[in-house]
C-alpha positions as CSV (number, residue, x, y, z in Angstrom):
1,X,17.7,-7.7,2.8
2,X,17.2,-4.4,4.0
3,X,16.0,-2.7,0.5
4,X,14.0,-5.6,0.1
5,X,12.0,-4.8,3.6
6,X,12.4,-1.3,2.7
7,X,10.7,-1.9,-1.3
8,X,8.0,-3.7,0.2
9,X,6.8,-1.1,3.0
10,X,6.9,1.7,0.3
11,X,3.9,1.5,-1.0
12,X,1.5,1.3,1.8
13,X,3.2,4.2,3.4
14,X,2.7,6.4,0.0
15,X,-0.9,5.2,0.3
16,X,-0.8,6.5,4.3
17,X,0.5,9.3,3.4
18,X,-2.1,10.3,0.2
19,X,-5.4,9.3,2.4
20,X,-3.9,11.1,5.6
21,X,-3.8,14.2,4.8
22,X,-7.1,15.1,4.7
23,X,-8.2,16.4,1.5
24,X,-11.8,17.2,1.1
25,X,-12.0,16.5,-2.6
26,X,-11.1,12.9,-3.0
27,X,-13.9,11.0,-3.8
28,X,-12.6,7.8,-2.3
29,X,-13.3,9.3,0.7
30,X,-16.7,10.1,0.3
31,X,-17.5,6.2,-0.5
32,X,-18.3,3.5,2.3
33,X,-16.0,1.4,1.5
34,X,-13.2,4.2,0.7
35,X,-10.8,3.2,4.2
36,X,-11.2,-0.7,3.8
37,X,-10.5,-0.1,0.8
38,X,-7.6,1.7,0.9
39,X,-6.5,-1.1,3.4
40,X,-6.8,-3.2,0.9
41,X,-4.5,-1.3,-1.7
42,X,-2.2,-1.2,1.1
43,X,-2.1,-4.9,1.8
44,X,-2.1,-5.9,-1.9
45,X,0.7,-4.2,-2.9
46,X,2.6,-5.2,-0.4
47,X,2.0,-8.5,-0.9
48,X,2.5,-8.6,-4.7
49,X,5.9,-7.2,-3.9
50,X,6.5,-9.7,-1.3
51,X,5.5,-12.5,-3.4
52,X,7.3,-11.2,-6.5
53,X,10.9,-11.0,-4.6
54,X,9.6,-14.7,-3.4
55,X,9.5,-15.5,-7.3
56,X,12.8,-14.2,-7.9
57,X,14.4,-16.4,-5.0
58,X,15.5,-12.8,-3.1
59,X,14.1,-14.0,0.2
């Protein structure tokens, strides 16, 4: 149960970590929408991996 937690918050701390640290040449944060939608990545992957273990009867 534990790597399963831990699989699912992976990505959306990889995606933290890329978008905090500042970088002046990403685009995506040049765009209006760049934060939500880095939110967004965040939630959807974690939520495709939620659902997928769901699939596979692991939760």
């Amino acid at each position: 149960m534990l790597t399963i937690v831990t699989v699912i918050f992976t990505p959306p701390i990889l995606i933290a970590g890329i978008y905090g640290m500042n970088l002046d040449q990403m685009s995506e944060m040049k765009m209006i929408f760049g934060y939500p939608l880095s939110l967004l990545l965040m939630l959807l992957s974690s939520l495709a991996l939620f659902l997928f273990f769901r699939w596979k009867k692991w939760l």
